[in-house]
C-alpha positions as CSV (number, residue, x, y, z in Angstrom):
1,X,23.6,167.4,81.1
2,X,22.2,171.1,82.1
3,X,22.3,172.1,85.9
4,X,18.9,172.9,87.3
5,X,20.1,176.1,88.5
6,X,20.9,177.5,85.3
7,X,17.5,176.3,83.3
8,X,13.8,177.8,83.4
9,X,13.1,174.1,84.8
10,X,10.5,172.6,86.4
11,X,10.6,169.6,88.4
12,X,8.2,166.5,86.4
13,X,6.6,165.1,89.7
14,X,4.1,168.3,90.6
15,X,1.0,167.0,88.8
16,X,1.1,169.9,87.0
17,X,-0.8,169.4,83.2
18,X,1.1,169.7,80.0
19,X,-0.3,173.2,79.1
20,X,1.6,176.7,78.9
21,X,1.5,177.6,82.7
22,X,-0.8,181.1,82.8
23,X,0.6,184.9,83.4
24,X,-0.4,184.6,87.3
25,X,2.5,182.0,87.9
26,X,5.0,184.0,86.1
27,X,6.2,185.6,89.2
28,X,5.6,182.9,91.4
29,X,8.0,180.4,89.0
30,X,10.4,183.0,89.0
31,X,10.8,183.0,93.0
32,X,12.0,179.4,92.7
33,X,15.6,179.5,92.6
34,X,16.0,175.8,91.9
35,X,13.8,175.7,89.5
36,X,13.7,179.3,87.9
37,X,16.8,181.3,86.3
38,X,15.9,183.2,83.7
39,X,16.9,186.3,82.8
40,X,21.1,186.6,83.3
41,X,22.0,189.6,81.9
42,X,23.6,192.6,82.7
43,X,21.9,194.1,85.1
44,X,22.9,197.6,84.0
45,X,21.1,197.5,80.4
46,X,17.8,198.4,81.2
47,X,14.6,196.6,79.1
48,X,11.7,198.2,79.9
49,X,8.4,195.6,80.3
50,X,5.8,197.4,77.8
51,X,4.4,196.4,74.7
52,X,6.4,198.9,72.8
53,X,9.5,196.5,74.0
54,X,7.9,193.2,73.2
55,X,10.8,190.7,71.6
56,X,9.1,188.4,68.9
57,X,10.8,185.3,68.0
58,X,9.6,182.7,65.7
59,X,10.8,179.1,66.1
60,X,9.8,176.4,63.9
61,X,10.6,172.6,64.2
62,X,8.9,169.3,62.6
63,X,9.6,166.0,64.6
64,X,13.3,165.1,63.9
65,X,14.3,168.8,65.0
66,X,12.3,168.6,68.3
67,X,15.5,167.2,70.4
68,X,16.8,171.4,69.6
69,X,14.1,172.9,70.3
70,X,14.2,173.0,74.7
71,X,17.9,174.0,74.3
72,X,17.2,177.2,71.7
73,X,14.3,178.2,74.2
74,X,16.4,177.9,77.2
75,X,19.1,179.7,75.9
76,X,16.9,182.2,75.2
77,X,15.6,182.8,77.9
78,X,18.2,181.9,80.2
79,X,20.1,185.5,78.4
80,X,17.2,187.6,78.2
81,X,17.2,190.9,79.6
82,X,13.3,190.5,80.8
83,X,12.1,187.3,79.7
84,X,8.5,188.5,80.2
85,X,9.7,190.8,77.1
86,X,10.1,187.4,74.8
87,X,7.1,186.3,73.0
88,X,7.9,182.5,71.6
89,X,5.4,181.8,68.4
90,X,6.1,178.5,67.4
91,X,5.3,176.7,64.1
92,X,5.1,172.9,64.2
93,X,5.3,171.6,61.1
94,X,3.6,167.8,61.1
95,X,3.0,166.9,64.3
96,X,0.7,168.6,66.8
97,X,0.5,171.5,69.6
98,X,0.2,168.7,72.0
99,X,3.3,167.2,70.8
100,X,5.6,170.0,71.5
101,X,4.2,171.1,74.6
102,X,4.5,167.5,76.1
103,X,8.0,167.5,74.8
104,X,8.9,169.9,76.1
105,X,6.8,169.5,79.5
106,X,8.9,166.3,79.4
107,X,12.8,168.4,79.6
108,X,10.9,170.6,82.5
109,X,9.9,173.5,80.4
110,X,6.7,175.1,81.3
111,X,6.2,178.5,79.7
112,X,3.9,181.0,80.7
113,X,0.5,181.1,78.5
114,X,1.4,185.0,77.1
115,X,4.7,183.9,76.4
116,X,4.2,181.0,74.0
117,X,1.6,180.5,70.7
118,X,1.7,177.9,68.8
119,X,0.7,176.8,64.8
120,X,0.3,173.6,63.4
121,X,1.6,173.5,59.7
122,X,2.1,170.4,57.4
123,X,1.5,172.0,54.1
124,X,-2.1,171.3,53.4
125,X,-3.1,174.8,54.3
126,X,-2.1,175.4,50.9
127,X,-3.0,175.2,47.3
128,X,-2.5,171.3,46.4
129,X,-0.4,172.6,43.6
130,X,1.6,175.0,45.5
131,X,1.9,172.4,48.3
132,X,3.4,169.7,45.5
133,X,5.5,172.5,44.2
134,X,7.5,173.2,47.2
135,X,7.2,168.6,48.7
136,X,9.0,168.2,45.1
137,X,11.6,171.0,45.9
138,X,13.9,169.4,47.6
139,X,17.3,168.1,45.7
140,X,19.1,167.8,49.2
141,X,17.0,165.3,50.7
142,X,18.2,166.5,54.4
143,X,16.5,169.2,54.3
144,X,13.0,168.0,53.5
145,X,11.0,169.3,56.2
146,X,7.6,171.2,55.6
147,X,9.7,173.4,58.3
148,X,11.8,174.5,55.6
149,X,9.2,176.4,53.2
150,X,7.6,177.4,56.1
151,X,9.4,180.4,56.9
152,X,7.8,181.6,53.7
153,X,3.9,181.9,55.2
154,X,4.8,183.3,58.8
155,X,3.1,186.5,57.7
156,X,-0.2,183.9,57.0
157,X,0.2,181.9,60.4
158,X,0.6,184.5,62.8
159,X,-1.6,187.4,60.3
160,X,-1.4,189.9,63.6
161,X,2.6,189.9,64.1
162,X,4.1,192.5,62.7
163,X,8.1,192.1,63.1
164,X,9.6,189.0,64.2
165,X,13.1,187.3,64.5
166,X,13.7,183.6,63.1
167,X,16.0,181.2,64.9
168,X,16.9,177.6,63.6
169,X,16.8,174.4,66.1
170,X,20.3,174.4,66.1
171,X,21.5,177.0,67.4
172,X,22.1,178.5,71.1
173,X,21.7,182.5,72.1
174,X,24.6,183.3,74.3
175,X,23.7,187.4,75.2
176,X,19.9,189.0,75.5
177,X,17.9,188.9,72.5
178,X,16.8,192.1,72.8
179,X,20.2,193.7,71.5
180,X,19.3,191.7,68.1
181,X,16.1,193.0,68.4
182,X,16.7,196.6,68.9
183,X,19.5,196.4,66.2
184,X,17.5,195.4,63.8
185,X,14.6,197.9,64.6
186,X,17.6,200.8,63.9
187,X,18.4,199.6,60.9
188,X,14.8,199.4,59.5
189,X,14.8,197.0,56.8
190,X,12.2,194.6,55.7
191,X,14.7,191.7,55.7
192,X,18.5,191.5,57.4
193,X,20.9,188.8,58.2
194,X,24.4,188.0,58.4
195,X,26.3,188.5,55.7
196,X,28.1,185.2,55.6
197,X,31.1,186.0,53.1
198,X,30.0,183.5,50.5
199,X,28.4,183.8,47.0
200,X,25.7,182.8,44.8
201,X,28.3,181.0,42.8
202,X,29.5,179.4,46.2
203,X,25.4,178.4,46.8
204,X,25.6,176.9,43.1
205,X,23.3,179.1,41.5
206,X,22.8,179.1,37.9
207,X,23.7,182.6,37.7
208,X,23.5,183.2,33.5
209,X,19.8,181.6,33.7
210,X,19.2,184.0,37.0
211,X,20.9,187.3,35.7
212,X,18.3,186.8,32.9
213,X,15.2,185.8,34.2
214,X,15.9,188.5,37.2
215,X,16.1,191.4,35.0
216,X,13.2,190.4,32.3
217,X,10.7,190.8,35.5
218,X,12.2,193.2,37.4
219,X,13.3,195.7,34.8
220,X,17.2,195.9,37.1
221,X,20.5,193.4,36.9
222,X,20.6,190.9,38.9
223,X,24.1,191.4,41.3
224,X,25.8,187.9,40.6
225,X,28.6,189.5,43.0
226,X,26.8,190.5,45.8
227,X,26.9,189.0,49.5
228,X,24.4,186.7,50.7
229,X,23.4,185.2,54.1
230,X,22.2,182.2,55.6
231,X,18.9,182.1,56.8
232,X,19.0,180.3,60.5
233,X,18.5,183.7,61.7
234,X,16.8,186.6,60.4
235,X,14.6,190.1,61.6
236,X,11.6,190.1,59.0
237,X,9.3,193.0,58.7
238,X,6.0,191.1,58.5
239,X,3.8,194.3,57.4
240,X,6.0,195.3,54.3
241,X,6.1,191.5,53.3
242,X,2.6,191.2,52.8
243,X,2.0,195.1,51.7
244,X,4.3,194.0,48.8
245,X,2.9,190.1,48.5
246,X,6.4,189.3,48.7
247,X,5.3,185.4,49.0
248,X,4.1,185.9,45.3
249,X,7.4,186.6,44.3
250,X,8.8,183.6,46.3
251,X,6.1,181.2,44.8
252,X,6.6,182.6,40.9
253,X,10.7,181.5,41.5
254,X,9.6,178.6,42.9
255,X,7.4,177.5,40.4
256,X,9.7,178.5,37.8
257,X,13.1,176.8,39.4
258,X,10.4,173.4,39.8
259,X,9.7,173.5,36.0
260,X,13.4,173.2,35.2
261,X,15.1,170.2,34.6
262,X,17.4,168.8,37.0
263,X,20.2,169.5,34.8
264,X,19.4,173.5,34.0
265,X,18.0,174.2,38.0
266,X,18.6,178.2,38.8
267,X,19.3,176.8,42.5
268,X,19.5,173.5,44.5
269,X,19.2,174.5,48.5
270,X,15.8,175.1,48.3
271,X,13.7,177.5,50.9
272,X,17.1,179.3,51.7
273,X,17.8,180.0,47.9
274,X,14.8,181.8,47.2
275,X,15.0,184.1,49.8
276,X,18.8,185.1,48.5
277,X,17.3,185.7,45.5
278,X,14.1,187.7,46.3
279,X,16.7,189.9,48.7
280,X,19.3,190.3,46.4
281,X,21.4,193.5,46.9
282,X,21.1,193.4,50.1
283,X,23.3,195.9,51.6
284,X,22.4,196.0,55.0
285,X,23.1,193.1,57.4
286,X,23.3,192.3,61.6
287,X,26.3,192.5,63.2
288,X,28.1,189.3,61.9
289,X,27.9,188.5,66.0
290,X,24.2,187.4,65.5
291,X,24.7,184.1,63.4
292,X,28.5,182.4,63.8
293,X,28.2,179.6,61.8
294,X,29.8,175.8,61.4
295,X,29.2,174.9,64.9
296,X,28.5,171.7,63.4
297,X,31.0,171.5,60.1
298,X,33.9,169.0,61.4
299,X,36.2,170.3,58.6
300,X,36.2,173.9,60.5
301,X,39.5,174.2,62.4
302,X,39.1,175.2,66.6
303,X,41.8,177.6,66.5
304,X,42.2,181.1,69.3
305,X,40.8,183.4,66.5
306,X,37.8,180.8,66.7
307,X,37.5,180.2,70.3
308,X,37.8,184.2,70.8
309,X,35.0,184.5,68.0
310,X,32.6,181.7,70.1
311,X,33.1,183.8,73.2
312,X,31.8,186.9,72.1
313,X,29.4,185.6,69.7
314,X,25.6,186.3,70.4
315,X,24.4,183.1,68.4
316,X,26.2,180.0,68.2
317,X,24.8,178.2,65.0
318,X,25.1,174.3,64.1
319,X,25.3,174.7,60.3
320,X,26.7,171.7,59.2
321,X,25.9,167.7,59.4
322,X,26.9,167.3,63.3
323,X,24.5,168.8,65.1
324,X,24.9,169.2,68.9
325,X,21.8,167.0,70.0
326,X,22.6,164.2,67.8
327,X,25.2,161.2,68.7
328,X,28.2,162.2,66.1
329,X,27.1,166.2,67.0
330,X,30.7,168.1,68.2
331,X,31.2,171.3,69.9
332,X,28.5,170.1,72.6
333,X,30.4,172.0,75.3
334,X,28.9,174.9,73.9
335,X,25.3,173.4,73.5
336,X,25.1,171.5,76.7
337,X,25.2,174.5,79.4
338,X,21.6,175.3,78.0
339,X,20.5,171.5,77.5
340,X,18.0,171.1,80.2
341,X,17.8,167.6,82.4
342,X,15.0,164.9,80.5
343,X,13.0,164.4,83.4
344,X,14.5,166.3,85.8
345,X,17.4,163.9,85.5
346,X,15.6,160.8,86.1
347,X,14.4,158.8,83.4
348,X,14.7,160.2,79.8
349,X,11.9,160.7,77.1
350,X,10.4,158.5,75.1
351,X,7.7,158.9,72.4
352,X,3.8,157.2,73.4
353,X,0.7,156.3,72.6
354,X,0.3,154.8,75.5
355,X,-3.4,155.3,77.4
356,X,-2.9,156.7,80.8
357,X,-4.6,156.1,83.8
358,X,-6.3,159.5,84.3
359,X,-7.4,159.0,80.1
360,X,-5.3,161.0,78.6
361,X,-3.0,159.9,75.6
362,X,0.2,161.5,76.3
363,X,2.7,161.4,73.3
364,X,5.0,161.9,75.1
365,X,6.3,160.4,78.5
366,X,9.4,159.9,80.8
367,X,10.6,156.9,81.5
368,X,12.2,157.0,85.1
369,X,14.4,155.2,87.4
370,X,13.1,152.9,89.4
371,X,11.7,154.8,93.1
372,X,10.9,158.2,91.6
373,X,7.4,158.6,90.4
374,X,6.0,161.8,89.3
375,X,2.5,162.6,87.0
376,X,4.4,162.4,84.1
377,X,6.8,159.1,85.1
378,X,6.4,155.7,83.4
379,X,9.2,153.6,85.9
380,X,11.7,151.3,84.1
């Protein structure tokens, strides 16, 4: 699938552990051109290395979603101006650490230790009511993923981070990061996305019950004709979130909209929904550039405007049923270039329980062709 030269790679038969590798082997991984590419862009934009300049990016993924999640990173990193800029913190939503770094360990990614934190959440950190509020939430049954609701608590799983970017797990990012990043630190708004030209009447909101409820507790009319966005990718402003206990607001709408009966709902998409509303009037948003949509909607027609769109797009996004890393996925030309090899292209991964000899239970492992063996190999 990828080619080793263009992947932050590393080959499975080095005995190294399953950890995040640690700052001292930054360089050194970065000297092996077979194994290390990171960092293609223009050489003429400057991105200085200091923490003023650190890029935070929040990922989040539950089991089903994993098979994105070394494509996102590579593309990430494989674009970034200075990858040692890019701080990954990751949420994985019911399974474990352990989990995502093996599966990862097993398509060759090894990040460095300050470049990667990871948080387990499954819902349980929360009030059992609140938790049952949001597991009973879901009236598109696709999108049940703790993943999804989430997005709301980042500013309670990572309590130090102050501004982040979100990315989906279905998405690639084709030019450095940092020009998102930078955008939306001119801009200076708590929230911004990509305006996505559709409506709340297009999302199916109940806009009469909205318009009314909206303006009963916020004193202002509710903007039925205002644009909205999707949320695969967004530049949140962490500190003004939970100065204004924003997640309050998104947990009194959620309560609310679960009280409802299924007939009279103010919304049906769930996480996404809320977030439209709680932002609504929105009149800032990222270059549209940052979130091109329908990568994975068959009904959208490949035409040149499309094509010329796709090539100068920063993120590619999968929105739709066929996403890239499963079998009936389309437009995996695009996805692919950033898909690093399963076991360095010898074997493919397999979920385990399996007891191995040095004691560990791996849970994840490669299965390998026949002759190659490696730390990480189990031969077929």
């Amino acid at each position: 699938m990828g080619n080793d030269n263009d992947m932050y790679v590393s080959e499975q038969n080095d005995n190294s552990d399953v950890t995040a590798s640690n700052d001292s082997e930054f360089e050194a991984m970065s000297q092996q051109d077979n194994d290390v590419n990171w960092g293609q862009a223009d050489n003429n934009v400057m991105y200085p290395i200091t923490e003023d300049h650190l890029v935070h990016i929040i990922l989040a993924a539950d089991l089903r979603n994993f098979a994105g999640a070394p494509t996102v990173l590579n593309s990430i990193l494989t674009n970034a101006g200075n990858p040692e800029n890019i701080r990954i913190h990751f949420v994985v939503c019911g399974e474990t650490k352990e989990s995502l770094l093996e599966y990862l360990q097993c398509h060759g990614l090894v990040l460095p230790e300050f470049m990667i934190d990871i948080v387990e959440f499954d819902g349980s950190v929360l009030d059992p009511d609140i938790h049952q509020m949001w597991e009973s939430s879901y009236y598109i049954i696709r999108l049940k993923s703790a993943c999804n609701y989430a997005r709301v608590y980042f500013y309670r799983l990572f309590p130090h981070l102050s501004k982040a970017i979100y990315l989906d797990m279905d998405l690639v990012v084709q030019t450095p990061i940092e020009e998102l990043w930078y955008e939306a630190l001119a801009i200076n708004e708590t929230f911004l996305a990509v305006n996505n030209h559709r409506s709340y009447a297009d999302e199916e909101f109940n806009l009469p019950a909205v318009s009314k409820l909206f303006e009963e507790r916020y004193g202002v009319p509710f903007n039925a004709s205002a644009p909205i966005f999707n949320c695969g990718v967004f530049f949140i402003d962490l500190d003004v979130y939970r100065q204004y206990s924003l997640y309050n607001e998104i947990e009194y709408w959620m309560k609310l909209n679960a009280n409802r009966p299924r007939s009279d709902k103010l919304w049906l998409w769930d996480a996404q929904a809320v977030l439209q509303l709680i932002f609504n009037g929105q009149s800032k948003f990222l270059d549209r550039k940052w979130n091109v949509e329908y990568m994975g909607a068959p009904g959208v027609e490949m035409n040149d405007s499309r094509r010329k769109r796709i090539s100068k797009a920063g993120i590619l996004h999968w929105t739709g049923t066929a996403k890239p890393f499963l079998p009936e996925g389309i437009n995996k030309e695009y996805w692919y270039p950033y898909t690093p090899d399963q076991c360095s292209g010898h074997g493919h991964c397999v979920h385990s329980s399996q007891l191995r000899d040095n004691g560990a239970n791996y849970i994840w492992i490669c299965l390998c062709q026949s002759g190659y063996h490696g730390n990480y190999c189990e031969q077929h």
